[in-house]
C-alpha positions as CSV (number, residue, x, y, z in Angstrom):
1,X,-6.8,-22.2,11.1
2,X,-9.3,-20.0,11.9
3,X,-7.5,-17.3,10.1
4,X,-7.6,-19.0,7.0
5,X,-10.9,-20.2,7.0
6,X,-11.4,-15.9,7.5
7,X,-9.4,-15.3,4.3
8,X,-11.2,-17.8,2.2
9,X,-14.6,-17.3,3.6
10,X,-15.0,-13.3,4.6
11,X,-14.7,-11.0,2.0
12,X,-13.7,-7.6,4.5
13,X,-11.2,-9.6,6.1
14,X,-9.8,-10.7,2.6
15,X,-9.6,-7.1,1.9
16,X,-7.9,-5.9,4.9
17,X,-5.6,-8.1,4.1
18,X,-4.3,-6.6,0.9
19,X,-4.0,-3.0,3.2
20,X,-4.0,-4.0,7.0
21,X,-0.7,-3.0,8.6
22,X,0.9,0.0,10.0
23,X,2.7,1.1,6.3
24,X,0.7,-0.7,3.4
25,X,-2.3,2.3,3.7
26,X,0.2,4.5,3.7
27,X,2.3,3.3,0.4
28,X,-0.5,3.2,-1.8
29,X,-1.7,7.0,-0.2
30,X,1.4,8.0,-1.4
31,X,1.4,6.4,-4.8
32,X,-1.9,7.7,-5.1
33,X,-0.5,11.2,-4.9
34,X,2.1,10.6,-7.4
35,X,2.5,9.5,-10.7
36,X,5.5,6.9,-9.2
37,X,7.9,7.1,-6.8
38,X,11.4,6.2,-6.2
39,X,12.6,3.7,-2.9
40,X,14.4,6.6,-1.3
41,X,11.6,9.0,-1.7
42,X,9.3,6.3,-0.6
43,X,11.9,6.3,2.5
44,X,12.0,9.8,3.1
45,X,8.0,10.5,2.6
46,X,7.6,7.6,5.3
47,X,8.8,9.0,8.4
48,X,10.0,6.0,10.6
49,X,9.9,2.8,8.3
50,X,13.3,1.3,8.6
51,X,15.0,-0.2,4.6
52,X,14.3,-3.5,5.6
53,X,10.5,-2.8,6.1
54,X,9.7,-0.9,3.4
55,X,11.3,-3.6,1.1
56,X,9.0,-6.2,2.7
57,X,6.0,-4.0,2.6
58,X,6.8,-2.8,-1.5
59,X,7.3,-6.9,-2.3
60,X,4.3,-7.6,-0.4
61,X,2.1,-5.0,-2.6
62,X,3.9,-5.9,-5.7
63,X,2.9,-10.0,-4.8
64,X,-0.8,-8.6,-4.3
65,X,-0.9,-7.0,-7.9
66,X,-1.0,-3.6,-6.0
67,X,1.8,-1.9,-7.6
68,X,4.4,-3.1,-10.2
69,X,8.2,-2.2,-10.1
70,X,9.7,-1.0,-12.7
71,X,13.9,-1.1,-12.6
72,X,15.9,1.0,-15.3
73,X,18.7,-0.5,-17.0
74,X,21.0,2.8,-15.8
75,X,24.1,3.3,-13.5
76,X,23.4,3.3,-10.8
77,X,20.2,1.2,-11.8
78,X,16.5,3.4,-10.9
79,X,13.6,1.8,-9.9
80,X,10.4,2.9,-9.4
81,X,6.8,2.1,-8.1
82,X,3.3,2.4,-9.4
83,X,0.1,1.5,-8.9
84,X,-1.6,-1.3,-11.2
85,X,-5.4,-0.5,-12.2
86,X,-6.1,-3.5,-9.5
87,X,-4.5,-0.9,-6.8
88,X,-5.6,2.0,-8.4
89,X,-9.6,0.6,-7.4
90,X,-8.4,1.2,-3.4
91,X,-9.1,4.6,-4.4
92,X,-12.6,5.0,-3.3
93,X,-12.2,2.6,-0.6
94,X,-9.3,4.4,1.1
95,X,-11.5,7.4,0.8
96,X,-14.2,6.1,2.2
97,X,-12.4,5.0,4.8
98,X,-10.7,8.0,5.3
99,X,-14.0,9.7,5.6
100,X,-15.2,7.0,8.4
101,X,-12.4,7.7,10.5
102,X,-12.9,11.8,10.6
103,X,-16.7,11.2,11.0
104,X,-15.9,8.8,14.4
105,X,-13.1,11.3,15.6
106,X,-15.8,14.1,15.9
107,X,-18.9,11.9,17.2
108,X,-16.3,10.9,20.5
C-alpha cells in the first residue's frame, strides 16, 4: 500500500522506478553509448546478467517507453534496441547522478 501511494504521490520515487535495479542503469548506459544494440551484445557488454534477466529487464524498459525493439524480418530473425526520445531525457539525469556518486566517493 504504502508503496503505491509512493508511486502515485512522490515524484523521485516514481522516477527511480523507471531505473532502480541492479541492470536497468546500466542498459540505458549502454544504449546511450550506442546507436542500438543487439540481445547478445547486450549479453556480453553486461557481465553477469543471466538470458532470463536481461529479457525481463529489456521488456520492462520497453513497457516504460524507454527503449523500443525493433525485430528484422531475416533468418535467423535480428533484433535490436534503442532508446526512445522519452529514454533519451535520462541523459542528464544519469549524469548527474553519475557526478553525485564520484563527488560522495571522494568526501568519505
Amino acid at each position: 500500500q504504502n508503496k503505491t501511494h509512493l508511486k502515485e504521490f512522490c515524484s523521485i520515487f516514481k522516477a527511480l522506478d523507471f531505473i532502480g535495479g541492479r541492470w536497468k542503469v546500466n542498459i540505458l548506459a549502454y544504449l546511450f553509448e550506442h546507436d542500438s544494440l543487439r540481445f547478445k551484445e547486450l549479453k556480453r557488454l553486461l557481465e553477469g546478467i543471466s538470458e532470463r534477466m536481461l529479457s525481463a529487464k529489456l521488456k520492462e524498459l520497453e513497457s516504460d517507453g524507454l527503449i523500443t525493439k525493433e525485430t528484422f524480418p531475416e533468418v535467423p530473425p535480428r533484433v535490436e534496441y534503442k532508446l526512445t526520445e522519452f529514454g533519451r531525457t535520462l541523459r542528464p539525469v544519469l549524469e548527474s547522478l553519475n557526478e553525485w556518486g564520484k563527488a560522495t566517493n571522494s568526501s568519505k
